[in-house]
mmCIF file of the N, C-alpha and C atoms, coordinates in Angstrom:
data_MODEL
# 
_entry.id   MODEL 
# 
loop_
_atom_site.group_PDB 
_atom_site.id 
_atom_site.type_symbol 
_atom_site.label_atom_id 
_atom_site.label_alt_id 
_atom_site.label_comp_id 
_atom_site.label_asym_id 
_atom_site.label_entity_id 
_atom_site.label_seq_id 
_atom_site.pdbx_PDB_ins_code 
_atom_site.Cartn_x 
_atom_site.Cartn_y 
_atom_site.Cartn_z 
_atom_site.occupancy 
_atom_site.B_iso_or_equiv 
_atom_site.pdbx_formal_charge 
_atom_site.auth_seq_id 
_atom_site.auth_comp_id 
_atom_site.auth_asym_id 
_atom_site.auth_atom_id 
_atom_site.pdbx_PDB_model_num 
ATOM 1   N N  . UNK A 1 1  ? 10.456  -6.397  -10.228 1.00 0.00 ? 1  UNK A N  1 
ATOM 2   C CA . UNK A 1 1  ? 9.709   -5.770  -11.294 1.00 0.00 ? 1  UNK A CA 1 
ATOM 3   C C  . UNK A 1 1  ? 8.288   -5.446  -10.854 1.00 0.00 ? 1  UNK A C  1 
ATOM 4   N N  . UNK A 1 2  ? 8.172   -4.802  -9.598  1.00 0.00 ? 2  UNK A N  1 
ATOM 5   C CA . UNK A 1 2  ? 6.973   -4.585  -9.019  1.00 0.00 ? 2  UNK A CA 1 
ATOM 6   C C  . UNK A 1 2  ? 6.067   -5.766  -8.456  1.00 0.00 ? 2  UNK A C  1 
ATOM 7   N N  . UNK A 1 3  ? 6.438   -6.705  -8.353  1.00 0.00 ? 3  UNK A N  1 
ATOM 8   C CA . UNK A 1 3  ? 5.608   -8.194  -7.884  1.00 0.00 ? 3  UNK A CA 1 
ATOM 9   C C  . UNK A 1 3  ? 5.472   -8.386  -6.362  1.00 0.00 ? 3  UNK A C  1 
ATOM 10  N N  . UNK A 1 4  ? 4.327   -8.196  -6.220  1.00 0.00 ? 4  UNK A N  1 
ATOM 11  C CA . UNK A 1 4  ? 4.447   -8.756  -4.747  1.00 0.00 ? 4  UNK A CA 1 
ATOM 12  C C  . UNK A 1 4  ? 4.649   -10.381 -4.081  1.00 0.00 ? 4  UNK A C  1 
ATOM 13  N N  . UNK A 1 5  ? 4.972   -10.951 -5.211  1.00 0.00 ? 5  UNK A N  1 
ATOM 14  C CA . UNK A 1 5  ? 4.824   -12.460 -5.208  1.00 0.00 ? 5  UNK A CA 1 
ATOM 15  C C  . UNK A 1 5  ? 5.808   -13.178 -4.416  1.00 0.00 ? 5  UNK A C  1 
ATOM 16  N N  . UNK A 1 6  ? 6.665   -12.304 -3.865  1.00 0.00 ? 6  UNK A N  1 
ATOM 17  C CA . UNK A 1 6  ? 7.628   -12.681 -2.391  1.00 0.00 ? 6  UNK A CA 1 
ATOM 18  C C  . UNK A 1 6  ? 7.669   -12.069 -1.395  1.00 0.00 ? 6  UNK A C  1 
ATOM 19  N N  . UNK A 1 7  ? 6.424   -10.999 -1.566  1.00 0.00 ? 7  UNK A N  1 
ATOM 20  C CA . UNK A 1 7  ? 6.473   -10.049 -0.212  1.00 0.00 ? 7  UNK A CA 1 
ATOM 21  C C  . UNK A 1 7  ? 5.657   -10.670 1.439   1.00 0.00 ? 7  UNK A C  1 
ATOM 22  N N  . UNK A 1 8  ? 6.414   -10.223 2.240   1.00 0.00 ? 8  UNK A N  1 
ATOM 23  C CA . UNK A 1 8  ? 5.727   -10.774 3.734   1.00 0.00 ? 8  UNK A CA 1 
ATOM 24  C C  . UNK A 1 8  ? 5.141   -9.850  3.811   1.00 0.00 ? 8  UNK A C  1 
ATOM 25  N N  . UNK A 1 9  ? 4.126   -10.103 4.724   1.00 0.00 ? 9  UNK A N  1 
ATOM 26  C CA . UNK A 1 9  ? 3.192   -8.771  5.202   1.00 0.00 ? 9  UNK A CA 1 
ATOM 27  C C  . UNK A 1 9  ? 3.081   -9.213  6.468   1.00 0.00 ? 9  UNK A C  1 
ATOM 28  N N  . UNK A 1 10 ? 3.578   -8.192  7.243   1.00 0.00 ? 10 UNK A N  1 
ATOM 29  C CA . UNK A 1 10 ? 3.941   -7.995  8.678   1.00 0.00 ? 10 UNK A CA 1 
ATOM 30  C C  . UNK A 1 10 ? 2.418   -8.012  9.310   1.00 0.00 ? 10 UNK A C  1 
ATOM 31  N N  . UNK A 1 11 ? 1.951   -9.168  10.034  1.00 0.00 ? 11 UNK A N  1 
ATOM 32  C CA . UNK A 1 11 ? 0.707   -8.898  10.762  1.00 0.00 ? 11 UNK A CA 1 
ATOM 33  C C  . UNK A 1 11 ? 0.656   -8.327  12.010  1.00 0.00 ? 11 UNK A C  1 
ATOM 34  N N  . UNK A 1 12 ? 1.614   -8.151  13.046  1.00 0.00 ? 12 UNK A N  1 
ATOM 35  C CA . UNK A 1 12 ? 1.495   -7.651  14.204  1.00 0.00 ? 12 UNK A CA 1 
ATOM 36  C C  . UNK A 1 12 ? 2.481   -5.930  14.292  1.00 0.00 ? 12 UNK A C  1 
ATOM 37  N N  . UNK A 1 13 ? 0.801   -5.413  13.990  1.00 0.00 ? 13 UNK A N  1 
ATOM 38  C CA . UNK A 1 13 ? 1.339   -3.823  13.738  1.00 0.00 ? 13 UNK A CA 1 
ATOM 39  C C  . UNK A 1 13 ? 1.804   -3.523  14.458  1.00 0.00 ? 13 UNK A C  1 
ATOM 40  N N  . UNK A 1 14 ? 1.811   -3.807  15.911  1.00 0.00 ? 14 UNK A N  1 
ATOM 41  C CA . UNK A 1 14 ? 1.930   -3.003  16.847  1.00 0.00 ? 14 UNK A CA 1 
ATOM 42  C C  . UNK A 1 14 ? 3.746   -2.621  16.923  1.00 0.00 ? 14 UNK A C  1 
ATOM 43  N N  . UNK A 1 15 ? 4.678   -3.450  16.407  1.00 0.00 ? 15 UNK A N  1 
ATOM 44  C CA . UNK A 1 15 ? 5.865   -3.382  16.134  1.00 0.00 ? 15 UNK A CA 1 
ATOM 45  C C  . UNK A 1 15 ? 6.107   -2.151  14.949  1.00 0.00 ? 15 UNK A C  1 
ATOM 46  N N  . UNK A 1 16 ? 4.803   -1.604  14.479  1.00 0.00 ? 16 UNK A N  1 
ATOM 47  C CA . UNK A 1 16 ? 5.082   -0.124  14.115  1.00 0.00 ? 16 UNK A CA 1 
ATOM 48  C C  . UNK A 1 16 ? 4.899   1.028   14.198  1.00 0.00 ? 16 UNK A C  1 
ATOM 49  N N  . UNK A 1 17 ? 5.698   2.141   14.820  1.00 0.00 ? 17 UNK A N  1 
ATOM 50  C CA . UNK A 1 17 ? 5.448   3.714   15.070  1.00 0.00 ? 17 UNK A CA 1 
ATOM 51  C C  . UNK A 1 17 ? 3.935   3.855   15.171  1.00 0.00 ? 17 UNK A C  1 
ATOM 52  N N  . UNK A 1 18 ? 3.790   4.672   14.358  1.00 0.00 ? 18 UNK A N  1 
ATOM 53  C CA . UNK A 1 18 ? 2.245   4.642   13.664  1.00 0.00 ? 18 UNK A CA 1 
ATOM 54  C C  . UNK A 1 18 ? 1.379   4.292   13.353  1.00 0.00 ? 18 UNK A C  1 
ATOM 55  N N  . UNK A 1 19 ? 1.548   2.768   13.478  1.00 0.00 ? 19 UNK A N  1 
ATOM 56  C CA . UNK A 1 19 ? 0.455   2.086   13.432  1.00 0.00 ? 19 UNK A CA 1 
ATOM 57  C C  . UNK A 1 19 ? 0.152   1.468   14.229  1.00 0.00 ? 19 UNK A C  1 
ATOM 58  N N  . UNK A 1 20 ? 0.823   1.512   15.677  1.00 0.00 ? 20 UNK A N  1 
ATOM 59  C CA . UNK A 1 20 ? 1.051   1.085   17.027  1.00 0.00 ? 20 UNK A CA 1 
ATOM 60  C C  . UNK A 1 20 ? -0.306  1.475   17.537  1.00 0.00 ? 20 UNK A C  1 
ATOM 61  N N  . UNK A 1 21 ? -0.797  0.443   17.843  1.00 0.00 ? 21 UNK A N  1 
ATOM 62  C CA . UNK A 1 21 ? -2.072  0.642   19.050  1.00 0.00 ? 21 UNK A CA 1 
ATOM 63  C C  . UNK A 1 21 ? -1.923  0.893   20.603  1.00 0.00 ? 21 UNK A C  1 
ATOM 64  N N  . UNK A 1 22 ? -0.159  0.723   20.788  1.00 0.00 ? 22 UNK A N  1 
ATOM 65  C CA . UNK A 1 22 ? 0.380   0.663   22.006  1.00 0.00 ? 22 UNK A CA 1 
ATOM 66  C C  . UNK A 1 22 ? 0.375   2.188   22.826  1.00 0.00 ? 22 UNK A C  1 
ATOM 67  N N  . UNK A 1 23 ? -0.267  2.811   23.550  1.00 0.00 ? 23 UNK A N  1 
ATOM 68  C CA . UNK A 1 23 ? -0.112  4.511   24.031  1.00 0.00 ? 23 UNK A CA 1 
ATOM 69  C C  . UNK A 1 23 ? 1.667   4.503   24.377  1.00 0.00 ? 23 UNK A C  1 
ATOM 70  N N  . UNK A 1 24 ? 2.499   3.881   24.855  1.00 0.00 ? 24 UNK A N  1 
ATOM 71  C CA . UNK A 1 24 ? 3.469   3.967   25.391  1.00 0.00 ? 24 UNK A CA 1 
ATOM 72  C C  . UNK A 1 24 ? 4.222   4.259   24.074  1.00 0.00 ? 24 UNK A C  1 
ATOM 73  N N  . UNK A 1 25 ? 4.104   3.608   22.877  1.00 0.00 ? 25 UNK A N  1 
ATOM 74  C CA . UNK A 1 25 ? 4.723   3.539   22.013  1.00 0.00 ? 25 UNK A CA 1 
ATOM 75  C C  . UNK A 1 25 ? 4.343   4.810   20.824  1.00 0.00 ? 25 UNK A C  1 
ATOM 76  N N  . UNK A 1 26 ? 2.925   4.987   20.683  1.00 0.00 ? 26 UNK A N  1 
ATOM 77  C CA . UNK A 1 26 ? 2.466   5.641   19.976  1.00 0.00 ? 26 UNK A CA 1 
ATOM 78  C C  . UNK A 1 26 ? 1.215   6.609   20.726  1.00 0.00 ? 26 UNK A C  1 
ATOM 79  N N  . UNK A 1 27 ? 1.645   7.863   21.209  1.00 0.00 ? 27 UNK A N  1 
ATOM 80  C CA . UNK A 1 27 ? 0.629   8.137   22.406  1.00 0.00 ? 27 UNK A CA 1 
ATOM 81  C C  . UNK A 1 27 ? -0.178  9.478   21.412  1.00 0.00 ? 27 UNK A C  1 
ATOM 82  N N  . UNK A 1 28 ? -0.281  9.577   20.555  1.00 0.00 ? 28 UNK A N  1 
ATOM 83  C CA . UNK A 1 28 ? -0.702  10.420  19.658  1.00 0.00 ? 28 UNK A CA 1 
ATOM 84  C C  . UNK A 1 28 ? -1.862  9.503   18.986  1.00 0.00 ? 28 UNK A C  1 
ATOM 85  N N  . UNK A 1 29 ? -1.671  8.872   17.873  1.00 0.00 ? 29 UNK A N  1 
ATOM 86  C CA . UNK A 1 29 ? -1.918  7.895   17.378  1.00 0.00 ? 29 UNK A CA 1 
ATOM 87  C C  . UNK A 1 29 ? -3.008  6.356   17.487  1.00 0.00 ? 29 UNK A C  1 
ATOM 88  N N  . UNK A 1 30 ? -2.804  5.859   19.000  1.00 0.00 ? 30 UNK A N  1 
ATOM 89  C CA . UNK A 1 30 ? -2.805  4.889   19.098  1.00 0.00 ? 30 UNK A CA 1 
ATOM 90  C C  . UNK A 1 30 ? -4.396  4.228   18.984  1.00 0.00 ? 30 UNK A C  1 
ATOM 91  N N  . UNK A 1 31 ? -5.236  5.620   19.226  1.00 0.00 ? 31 UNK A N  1 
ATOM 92  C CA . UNK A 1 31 ? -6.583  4.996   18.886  1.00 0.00 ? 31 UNK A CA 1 
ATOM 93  C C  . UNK A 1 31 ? -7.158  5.488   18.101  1.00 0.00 ? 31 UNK A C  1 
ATOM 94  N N  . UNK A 1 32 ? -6.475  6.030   17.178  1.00 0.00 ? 32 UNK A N  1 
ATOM 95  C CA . UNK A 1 32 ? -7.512  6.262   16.145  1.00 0.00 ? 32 UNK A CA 1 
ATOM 96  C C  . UNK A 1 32 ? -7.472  4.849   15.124  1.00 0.00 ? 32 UNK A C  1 
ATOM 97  N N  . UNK A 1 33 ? -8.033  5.137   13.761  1.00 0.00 ? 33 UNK A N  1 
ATOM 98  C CA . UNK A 1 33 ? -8.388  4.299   12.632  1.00 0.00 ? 33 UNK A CA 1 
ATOM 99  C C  . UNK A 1 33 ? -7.071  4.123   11.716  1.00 0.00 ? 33 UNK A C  1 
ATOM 100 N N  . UNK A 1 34 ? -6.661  3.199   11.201  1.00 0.00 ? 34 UNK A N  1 
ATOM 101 C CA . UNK A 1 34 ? -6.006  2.980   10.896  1.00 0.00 ? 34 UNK A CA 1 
ATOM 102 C C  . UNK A 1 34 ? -6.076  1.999   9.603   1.00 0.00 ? 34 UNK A C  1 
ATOM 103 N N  . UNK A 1 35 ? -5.329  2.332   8.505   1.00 0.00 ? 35 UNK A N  1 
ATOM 104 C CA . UNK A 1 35 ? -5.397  1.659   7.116   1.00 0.00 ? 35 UNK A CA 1 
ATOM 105 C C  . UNK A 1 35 ? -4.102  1.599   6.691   1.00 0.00 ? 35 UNK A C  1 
ATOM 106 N N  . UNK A 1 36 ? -4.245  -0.317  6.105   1.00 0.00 ? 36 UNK A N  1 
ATOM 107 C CA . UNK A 1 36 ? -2.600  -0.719  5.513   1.00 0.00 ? 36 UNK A CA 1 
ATOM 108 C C  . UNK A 1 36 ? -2.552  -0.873  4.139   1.00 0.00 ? 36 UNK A C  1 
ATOM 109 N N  . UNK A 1 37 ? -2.660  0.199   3.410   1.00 0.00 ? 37 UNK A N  1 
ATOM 110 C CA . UNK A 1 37 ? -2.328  -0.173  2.345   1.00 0.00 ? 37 UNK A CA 1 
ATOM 111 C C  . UNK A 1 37 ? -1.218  -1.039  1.681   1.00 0.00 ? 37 UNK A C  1 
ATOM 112 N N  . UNK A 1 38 ? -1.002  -2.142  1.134   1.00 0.00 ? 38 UNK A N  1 
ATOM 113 C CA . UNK A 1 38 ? -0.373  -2.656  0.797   1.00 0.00 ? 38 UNK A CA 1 
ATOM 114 C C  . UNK A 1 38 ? 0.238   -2.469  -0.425  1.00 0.00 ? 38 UNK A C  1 
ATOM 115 N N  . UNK A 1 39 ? 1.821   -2.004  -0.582  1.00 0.00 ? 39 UNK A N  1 
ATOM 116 C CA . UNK A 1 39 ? 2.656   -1.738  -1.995  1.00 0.00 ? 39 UNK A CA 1 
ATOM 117 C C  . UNK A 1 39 ? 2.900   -2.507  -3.039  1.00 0.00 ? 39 UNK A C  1 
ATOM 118 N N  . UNK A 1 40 ? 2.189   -2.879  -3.908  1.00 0.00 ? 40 UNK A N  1 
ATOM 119 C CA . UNK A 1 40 ? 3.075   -3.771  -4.962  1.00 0.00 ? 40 UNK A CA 1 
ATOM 120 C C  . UNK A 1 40 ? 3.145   -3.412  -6.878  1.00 0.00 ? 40 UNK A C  1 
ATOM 121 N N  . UNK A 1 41 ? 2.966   -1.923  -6.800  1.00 0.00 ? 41 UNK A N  1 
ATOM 122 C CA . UNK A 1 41 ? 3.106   -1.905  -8.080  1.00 0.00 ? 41 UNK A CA 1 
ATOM 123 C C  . UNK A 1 41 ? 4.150   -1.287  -8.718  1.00 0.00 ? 41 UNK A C  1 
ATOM 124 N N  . UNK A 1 42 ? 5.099   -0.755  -7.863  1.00 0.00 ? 42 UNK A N  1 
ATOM 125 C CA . UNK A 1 42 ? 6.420   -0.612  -8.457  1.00 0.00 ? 42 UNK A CA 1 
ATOM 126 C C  . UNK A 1 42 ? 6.638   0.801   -8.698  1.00 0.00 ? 42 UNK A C  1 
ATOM 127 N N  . UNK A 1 43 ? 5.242   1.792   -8.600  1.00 0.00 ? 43 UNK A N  1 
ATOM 128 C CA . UNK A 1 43 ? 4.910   3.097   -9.343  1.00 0.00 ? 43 UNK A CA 1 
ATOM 129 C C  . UNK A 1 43 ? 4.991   4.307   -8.011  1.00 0.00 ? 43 UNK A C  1 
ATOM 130 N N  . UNK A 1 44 ? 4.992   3.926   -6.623  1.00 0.00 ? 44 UNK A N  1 
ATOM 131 C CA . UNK A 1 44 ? 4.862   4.813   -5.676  1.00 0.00 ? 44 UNK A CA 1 
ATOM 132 C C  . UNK A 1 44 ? 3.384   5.189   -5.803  1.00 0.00 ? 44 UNK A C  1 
ATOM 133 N N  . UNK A 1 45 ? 2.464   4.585   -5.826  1.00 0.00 ? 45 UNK A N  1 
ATOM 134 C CA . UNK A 1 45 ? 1.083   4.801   -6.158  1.00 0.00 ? 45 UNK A CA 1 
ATOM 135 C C  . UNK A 1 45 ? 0.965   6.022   -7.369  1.00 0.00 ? 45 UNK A C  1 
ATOM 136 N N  . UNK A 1 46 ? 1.543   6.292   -8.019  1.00 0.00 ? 46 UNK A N  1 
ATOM 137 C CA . UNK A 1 46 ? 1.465   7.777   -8.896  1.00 0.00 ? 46 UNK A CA 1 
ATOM 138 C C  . UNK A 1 46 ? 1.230   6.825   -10.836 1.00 0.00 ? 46 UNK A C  1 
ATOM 139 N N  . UNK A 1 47 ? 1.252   5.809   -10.808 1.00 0.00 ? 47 UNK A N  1 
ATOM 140 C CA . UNK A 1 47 ? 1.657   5.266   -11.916 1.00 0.00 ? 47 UNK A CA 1 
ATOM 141 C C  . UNK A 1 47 ? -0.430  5.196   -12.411 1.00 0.00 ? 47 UNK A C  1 
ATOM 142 N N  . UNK A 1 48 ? -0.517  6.016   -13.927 1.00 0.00 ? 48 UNK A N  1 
ATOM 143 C CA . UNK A 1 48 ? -1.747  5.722   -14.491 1.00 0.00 ? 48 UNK A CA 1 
ATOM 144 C C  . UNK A 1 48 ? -1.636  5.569   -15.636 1.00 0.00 ? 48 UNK A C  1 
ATOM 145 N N  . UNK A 1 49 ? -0.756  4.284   -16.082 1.00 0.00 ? 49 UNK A N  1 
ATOM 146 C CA . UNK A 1 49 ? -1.426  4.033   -17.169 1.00 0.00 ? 49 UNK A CA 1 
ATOM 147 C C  . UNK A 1 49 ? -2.354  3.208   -17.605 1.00 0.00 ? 49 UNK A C  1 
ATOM 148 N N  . UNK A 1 50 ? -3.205  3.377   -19.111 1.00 0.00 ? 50 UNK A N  1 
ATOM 149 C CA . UNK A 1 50 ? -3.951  2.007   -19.408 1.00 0.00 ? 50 UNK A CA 1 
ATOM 150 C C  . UNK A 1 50 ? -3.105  1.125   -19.907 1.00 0.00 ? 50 UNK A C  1 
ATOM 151 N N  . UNK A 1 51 ? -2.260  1.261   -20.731 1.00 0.00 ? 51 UNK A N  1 
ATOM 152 C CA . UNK A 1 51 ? -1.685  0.061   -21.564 1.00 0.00 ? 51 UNK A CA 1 
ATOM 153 C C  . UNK A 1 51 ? -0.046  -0.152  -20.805 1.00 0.00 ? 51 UNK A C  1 
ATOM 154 N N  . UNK A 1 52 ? 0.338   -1.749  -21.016 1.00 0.00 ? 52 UNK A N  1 
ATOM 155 C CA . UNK A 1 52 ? 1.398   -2.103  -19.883 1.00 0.00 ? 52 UNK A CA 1 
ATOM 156 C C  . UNK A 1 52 ? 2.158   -1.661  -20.564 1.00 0.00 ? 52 UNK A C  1 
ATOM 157 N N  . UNK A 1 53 ? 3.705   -1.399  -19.857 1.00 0.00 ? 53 UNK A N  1 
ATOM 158 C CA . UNK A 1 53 ? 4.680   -1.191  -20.472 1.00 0.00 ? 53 UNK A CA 1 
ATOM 159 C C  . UNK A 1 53 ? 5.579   -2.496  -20.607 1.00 0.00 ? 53 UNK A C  1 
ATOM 160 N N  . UNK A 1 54 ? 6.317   -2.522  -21.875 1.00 0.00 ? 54 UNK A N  1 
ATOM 161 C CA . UNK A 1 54 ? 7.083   -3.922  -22.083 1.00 0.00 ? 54 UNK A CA 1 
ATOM 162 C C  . UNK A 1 54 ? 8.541   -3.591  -21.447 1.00 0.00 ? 54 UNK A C  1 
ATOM 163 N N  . UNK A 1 55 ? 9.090   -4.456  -20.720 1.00 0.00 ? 55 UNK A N  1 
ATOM 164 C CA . UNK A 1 55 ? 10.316  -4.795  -20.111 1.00 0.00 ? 55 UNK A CA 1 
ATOM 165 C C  . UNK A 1 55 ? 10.873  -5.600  -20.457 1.00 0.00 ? 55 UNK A C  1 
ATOM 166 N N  . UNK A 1 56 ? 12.056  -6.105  -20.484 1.00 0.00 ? 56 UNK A N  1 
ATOM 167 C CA . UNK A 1 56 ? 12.651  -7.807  -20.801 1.00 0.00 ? 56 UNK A CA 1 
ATOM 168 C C  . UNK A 1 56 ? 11.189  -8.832  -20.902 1.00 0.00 ? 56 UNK A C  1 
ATOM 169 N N  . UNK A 1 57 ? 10.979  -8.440  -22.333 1.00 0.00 ? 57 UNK A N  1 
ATOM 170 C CA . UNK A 1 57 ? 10.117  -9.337  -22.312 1.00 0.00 ? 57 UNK A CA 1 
ATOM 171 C C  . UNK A 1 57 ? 8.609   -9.628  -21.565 1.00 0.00 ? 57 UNK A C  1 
ATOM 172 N N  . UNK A 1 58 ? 8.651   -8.831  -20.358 1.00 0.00 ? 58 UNK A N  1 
ATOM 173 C CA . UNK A 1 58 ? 7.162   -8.771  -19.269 1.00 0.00 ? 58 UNK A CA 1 
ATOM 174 C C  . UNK A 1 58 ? 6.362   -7.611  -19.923 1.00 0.00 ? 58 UNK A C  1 
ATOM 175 N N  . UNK A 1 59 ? 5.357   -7.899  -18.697 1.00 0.00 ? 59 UNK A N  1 
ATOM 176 C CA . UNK A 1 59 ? 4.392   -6.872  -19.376 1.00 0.00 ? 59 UNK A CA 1 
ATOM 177 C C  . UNK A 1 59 ? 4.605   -6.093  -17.728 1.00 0.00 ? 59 UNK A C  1 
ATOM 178 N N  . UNK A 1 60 ? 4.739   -4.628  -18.044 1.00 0.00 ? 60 UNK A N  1 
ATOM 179 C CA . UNK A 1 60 ? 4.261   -4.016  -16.532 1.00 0.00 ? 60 UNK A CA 1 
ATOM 180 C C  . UNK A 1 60 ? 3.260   -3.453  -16.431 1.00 0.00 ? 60 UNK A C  1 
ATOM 181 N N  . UNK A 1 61 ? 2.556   -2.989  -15.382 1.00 0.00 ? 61 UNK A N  1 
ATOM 182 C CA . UNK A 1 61 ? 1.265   -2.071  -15.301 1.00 0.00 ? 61 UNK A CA 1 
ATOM 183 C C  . UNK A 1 61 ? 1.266   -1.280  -13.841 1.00 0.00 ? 61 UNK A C  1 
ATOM 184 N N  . UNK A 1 62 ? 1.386   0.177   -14.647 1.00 0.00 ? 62 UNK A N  1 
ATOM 185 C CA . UNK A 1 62 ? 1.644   0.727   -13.519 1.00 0.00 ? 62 UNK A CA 1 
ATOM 186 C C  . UNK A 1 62 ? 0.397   2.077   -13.408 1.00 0.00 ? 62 UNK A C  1 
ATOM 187 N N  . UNK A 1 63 ? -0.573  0.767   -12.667 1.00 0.00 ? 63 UNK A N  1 
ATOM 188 C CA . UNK A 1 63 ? -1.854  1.699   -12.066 1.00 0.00 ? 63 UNK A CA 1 
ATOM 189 C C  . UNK A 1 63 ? -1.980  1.934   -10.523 1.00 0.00 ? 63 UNK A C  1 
ATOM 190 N N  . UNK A 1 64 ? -1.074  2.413   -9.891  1.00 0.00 ? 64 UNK A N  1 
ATOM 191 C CA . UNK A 1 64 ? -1.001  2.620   -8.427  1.00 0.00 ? 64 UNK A CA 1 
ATOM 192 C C  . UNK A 1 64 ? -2.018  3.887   -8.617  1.00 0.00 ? 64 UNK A C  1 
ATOM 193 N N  . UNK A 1 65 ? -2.389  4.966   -9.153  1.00 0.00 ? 65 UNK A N  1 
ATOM 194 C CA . UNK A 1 65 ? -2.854  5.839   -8.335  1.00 0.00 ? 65 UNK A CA 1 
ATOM 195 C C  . UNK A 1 65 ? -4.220  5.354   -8.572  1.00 0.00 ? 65 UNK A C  1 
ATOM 196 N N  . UNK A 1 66 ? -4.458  4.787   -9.664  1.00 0.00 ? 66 UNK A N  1 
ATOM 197 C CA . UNK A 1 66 ? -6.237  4.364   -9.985  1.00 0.00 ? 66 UNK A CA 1 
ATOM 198 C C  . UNK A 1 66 ? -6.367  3.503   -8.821  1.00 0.00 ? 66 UNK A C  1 
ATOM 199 N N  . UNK A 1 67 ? -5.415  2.693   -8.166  1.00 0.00 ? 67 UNK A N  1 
ATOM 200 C CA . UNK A 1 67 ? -5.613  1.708   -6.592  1.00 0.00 ? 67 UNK A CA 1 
ATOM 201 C C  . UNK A 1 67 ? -5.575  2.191   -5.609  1.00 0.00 ? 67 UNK A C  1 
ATOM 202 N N  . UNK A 1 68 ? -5.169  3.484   -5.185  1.00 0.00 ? 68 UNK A N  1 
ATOM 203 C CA . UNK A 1 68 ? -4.986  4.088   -4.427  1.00 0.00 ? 68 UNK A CA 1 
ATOM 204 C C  . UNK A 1 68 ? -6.290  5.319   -4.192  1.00 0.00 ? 68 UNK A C  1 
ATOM 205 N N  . UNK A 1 69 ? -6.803  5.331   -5.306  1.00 0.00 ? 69 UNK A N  1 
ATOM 206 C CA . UNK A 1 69 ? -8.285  6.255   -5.627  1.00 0.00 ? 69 UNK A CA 1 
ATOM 207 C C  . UNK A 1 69 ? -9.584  5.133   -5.460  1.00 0.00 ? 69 UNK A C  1 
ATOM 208 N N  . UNK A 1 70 ? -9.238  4.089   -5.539  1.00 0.00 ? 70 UNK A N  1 
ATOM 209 C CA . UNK A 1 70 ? -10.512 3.169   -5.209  1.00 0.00 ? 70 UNK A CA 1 
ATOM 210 C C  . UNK A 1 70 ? -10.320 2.461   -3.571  1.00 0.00 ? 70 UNK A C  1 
ATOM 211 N N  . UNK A 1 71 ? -8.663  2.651   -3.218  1.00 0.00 ? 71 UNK A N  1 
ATOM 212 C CA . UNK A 1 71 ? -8.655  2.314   -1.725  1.00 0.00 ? 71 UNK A CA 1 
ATOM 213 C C  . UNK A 1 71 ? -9.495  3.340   -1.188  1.00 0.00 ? 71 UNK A C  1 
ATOM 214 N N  . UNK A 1 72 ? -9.528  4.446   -1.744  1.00 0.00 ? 72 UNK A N  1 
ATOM 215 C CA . UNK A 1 72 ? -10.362 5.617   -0.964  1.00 0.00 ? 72 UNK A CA 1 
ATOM 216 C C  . UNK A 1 72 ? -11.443 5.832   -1.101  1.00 0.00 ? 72 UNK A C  1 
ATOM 217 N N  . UNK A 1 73 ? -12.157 5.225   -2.228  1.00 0.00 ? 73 UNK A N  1 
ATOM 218 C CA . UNK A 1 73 ? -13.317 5.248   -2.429  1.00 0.00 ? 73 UNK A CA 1 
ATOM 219 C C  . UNK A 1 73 ? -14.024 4.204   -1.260  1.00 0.00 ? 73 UNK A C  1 
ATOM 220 N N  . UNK A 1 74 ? -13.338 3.250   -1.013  1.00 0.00 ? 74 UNK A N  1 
ATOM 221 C CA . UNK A 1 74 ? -14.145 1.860   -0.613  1.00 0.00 ? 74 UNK A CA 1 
ATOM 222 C C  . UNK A 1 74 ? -14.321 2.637   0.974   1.00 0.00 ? 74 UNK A C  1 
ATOM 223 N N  . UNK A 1 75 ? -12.850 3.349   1.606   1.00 0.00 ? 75 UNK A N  1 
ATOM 224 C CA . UNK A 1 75 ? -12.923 3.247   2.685   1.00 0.00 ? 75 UNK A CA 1 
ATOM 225 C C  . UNK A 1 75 ? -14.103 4.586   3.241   1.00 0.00 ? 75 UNK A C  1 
ATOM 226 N N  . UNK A 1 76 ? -14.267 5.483   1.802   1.00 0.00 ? 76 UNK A N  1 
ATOM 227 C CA . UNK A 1 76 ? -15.406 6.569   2.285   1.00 0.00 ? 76 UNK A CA 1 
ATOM 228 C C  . UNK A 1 76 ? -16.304 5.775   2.255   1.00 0.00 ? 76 UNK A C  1 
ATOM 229 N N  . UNK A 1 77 ? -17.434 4.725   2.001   1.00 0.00 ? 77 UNK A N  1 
ATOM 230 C CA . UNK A 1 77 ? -18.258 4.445   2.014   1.00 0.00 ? 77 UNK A CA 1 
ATOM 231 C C  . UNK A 1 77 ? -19.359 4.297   3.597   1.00 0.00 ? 77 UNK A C  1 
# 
């Protein structure tokens, strides 16, 4: 129900495409800047609402793009 409350978060990027710092692996890529946004709201970042929506009983909240507009804010700074 959108929870990240069992998710792993993979620390050694280099085991990914694109986010590979490795040239052999990623020879396009490998030195530039790089940002992990992390998924947990269930919405594909597109979700704006203010008020949650009710499910069995939960409350959901699906503000991915307002998180996804302040990931970008922080990282223009």
């Amino acid at each position: 129900m959108g929870s990240s409350n069992t998710s792993k978060i993979e620390k050694n990027f280099d085991s990914y495409g694109l986010l590979s710092t490795d040239p052999a692996r990623n020879p396009v890529f490998h030195d530039w800047t790089k940002v992990w946004a992390f998924y947990c709201d269930g919405s594909e970042y597109t979700g704006s609402k203010d008020d949650p929506v009710s499910y069995k009983d939960k409350s959901l909240y699906f503000r991915g793009y307002n998180n996804v507009l302040e990931m970008f804010h922080y990282l223009d700074q």
